[in-house]
N, CA, C and O atoms as CSV, one atom per row, in Angstrom:
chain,resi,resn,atom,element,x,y,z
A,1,UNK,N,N,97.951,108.769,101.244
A,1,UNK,CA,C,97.982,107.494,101.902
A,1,UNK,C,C,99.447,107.060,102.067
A,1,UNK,O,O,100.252,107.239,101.153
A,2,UNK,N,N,99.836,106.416,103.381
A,2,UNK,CA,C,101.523,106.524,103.550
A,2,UNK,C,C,101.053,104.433,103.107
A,2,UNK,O,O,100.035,103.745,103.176
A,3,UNK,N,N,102.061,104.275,102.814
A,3,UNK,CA,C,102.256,102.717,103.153
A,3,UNK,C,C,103.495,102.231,103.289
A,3,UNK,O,O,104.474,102.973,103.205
A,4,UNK,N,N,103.604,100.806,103.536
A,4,UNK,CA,C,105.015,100.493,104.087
A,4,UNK,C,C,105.266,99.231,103.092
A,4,UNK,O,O,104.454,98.448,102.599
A,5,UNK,N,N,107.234,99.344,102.926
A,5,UNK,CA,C,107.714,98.781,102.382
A,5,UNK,C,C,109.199,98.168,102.321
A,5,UNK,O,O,110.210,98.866,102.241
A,6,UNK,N,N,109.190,97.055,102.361
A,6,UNK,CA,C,110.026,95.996,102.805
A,6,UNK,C,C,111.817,96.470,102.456
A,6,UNK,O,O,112.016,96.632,101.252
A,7,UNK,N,N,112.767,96.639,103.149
A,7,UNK,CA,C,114.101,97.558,102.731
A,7,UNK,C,C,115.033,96.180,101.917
A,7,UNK,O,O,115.996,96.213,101.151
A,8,UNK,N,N,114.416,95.291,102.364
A,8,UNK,CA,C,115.672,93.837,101.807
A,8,UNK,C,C,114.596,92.350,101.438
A,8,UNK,O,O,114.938,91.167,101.440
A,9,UNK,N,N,113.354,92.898,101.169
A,9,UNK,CA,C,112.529,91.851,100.379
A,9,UNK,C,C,112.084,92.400,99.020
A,9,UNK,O,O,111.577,93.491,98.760
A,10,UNK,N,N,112.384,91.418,98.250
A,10,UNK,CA,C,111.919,91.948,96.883
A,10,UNK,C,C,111.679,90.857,95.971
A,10,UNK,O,O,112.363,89.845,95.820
A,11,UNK,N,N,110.082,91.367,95.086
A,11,UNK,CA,C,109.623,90.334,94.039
A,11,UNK,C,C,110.384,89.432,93.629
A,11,UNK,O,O,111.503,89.830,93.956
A,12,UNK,N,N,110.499,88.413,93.091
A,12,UNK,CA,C,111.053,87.196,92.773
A,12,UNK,C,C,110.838,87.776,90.739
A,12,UNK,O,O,109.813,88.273,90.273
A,13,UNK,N,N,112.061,87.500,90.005
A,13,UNK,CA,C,112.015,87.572,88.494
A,13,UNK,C,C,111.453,86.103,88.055
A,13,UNK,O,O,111.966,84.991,88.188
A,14,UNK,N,N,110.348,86.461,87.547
A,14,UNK,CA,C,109.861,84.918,86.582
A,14,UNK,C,C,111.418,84.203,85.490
A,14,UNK,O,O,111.699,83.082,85.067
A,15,UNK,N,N,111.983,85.367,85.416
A,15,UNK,CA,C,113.063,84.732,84.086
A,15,UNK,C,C,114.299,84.077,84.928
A,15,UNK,O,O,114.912,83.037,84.689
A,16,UNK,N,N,114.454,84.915,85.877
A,16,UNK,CA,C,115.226,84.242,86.682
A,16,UNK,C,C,115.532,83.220,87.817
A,16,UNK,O,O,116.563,82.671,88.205
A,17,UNK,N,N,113.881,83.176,88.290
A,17,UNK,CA,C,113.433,82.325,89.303
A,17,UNK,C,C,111.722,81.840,88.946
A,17,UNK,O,O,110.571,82.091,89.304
A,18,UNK,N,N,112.283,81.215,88.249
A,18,UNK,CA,C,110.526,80.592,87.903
A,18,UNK,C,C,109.876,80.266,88.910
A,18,UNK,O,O,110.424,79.912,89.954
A,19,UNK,N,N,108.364,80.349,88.719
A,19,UNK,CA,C,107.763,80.193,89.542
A,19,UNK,C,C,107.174,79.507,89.939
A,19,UNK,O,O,106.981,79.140,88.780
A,20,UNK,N,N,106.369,78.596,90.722
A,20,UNK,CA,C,105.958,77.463,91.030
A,20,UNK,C,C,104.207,77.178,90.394
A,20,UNK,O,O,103.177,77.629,90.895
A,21,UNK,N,N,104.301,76.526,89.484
A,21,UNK,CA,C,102.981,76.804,88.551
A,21,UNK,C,C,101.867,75.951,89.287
A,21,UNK,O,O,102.226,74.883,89.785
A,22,UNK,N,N,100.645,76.310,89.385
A,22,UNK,CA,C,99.652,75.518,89.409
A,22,UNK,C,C,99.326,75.780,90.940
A,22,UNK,O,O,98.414,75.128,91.449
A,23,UNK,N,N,99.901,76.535,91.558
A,23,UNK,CA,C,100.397,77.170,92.995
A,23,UNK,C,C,100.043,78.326,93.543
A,23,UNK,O,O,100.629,79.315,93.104
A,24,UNK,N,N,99.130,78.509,94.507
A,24,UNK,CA,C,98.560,79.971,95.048
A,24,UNK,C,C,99.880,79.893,95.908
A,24,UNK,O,O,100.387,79.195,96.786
A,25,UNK,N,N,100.269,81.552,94.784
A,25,UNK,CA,C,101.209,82.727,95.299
A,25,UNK,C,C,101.069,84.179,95.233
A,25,UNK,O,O,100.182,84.721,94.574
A,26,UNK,N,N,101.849,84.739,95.842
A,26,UNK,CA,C,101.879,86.399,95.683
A,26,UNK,C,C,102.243,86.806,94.551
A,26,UNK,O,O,103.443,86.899,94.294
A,27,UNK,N,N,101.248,87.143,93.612
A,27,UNK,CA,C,101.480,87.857,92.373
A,27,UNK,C,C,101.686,89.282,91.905
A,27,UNK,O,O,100.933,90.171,92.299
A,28,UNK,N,N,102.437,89.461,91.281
A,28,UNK,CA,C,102.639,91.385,90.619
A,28,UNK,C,C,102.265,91.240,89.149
A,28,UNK,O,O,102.747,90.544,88.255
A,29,UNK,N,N,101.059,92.282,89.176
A,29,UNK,CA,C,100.743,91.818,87.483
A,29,UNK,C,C,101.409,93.452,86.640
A,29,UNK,O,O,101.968,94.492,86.990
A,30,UNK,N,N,101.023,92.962,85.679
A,30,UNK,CA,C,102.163,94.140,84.959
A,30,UNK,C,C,101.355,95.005,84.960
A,30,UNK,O,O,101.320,95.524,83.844
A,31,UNK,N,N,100.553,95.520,85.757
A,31,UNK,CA,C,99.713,96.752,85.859
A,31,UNK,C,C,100.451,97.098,86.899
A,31,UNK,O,O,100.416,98.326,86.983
A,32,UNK,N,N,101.097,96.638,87.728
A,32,UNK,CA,C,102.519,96.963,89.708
A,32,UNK,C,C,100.569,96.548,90.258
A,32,UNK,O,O,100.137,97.497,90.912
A,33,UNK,N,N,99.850,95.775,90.144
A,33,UNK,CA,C,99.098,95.130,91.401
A,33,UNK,C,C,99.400,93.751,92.054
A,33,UNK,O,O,99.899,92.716,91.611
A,34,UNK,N,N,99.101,93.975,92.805
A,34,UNK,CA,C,99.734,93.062,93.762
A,34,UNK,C,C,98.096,91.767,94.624
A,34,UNK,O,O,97.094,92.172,95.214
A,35,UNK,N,N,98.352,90.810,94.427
A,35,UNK,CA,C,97.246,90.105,94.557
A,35,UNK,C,C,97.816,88.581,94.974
A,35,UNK,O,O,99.002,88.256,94.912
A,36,UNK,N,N,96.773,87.765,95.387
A,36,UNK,CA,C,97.298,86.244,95.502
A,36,UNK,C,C,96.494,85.351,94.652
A,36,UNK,O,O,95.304,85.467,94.359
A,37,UNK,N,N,97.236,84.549,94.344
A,37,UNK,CA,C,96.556,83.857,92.773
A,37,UNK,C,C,97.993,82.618,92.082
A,37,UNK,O,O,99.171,82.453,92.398
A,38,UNK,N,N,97.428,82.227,91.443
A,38,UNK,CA,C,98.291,81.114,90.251
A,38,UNK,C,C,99.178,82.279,89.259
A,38,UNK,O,O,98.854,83.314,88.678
A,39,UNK,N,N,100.397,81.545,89.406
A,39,UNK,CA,C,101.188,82.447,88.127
A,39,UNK,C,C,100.828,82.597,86.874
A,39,UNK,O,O,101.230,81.615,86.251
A,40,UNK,N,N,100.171,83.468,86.067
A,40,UNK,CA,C,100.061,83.554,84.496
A,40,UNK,C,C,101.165,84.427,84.130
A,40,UNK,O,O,101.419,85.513,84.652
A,41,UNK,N,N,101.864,83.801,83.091
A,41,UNK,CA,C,103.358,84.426,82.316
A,41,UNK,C,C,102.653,85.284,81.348
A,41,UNK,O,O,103.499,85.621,80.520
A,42,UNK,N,N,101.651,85.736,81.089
A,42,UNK,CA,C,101.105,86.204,80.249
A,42,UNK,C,C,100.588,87.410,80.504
A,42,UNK,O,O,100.129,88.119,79.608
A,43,UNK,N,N,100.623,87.856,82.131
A,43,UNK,CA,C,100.049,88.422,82.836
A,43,UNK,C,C,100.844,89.211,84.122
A,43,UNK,O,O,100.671,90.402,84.380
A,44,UNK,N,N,101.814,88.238,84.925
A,44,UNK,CA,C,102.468,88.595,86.099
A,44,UNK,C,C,103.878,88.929,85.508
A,44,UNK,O,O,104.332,88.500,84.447
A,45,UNK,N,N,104.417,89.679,86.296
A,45,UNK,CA,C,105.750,90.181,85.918
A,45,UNK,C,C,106.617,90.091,87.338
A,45,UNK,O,O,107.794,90.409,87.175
A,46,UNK,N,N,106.242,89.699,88.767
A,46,UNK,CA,C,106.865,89.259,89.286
A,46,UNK,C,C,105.934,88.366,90.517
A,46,UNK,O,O,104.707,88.279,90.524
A,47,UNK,N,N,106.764,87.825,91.402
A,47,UNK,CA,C,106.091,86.381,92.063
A,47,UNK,C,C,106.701,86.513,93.485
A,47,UNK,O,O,107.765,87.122,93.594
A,48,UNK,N,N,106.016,85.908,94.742
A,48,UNK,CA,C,106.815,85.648,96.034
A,48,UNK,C,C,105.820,84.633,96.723
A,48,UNK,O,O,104.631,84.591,96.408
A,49,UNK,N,N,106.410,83.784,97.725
A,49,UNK,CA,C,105.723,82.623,97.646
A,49,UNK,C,C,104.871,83.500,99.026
A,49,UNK,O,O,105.047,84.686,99.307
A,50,UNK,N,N,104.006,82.604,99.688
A,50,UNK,CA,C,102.908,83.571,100.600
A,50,UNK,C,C,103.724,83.619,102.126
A,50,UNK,O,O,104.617,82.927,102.613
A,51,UNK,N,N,103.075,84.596,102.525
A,51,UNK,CA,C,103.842,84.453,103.899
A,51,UNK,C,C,103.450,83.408,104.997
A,51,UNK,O,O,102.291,82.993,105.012
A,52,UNK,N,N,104.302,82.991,105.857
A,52,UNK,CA,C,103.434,82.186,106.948
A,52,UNK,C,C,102.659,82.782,107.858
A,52,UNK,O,O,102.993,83.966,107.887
A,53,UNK,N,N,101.767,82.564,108.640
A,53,UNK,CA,C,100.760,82.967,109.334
A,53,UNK,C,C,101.056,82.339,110.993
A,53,UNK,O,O,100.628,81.229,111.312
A,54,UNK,N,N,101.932,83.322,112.078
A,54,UNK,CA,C,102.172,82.984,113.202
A,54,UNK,C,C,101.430,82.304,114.028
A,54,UNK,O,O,100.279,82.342,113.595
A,55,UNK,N,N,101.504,81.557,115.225
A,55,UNK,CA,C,100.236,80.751,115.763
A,55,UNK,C,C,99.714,81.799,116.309
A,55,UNK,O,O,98.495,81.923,116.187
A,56,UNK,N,N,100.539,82.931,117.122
A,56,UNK,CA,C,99.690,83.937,117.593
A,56,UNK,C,C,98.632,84.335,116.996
A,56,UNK,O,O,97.668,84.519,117.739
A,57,UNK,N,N,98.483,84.532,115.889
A,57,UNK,CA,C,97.749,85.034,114.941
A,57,UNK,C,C,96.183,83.948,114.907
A,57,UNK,O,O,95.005,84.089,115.234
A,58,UNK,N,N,96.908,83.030,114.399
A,58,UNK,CA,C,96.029,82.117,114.406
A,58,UNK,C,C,95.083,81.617,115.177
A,58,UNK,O,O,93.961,81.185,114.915
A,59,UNK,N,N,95.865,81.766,116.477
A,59,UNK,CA,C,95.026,81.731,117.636
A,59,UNK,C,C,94.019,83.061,117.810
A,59,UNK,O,O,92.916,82.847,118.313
A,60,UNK,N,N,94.365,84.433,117.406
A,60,UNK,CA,C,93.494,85.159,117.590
A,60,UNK,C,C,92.595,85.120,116.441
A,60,UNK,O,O,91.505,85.660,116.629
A,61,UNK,N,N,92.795,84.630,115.353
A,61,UNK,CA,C,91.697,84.206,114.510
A,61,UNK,C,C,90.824,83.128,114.977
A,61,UNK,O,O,89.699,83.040,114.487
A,62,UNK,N,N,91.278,82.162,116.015
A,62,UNK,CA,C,90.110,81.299,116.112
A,62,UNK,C,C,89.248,81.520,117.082
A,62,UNK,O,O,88.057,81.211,117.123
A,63,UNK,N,N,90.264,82.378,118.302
A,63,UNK,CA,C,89.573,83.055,119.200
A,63,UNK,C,C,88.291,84.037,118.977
A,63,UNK,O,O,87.237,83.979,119.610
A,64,UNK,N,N,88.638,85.005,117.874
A,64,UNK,CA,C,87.135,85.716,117.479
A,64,UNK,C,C,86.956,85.174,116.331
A,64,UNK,O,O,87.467,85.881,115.463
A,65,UNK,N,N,86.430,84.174,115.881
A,65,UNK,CA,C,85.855,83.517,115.052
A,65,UNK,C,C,84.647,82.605,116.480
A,65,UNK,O,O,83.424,82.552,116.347
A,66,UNK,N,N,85.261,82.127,117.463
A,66,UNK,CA,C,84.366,81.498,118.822
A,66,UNK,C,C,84.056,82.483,119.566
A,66,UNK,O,O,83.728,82.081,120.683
A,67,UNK,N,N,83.997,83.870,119.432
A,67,UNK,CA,C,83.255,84.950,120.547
A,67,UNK,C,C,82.207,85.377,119.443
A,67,UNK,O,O,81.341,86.211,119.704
């Protein structure tokens, strides 16, 4: 399986950039999975906040969501 990966984006350090608690974000749990969810320090080992979602996009989500 090939996948793709970002050359100049990278996880956010909890120690160094805390994370915004109580807050659905992009989580890395210390297993390297990658999921969206609330920060647990007990659990995640790194963090990135979510991406935005273009109107293009959006629009084709509402478009076949009404066909």
């Amino acid at each position: 399986m090939k996948y793709q990966v970002s050359s100049d984006t990278y996880w956010l350090d909890p120690v160094t950039n805390p994370p915004p608690m109580n807050t659905k974000i992009q989580v890395l749990s210390k297993y390297n999975i990658a999921s969206i969810g609330t920060f647990q320090p007990d659990f995640h080992v790194g963090w990135y906040p979510l991406l935005k979602v273009p109107k293009s996009i959006k629009e084709r989500i509402q478009n076949e969501r009404n066909s």
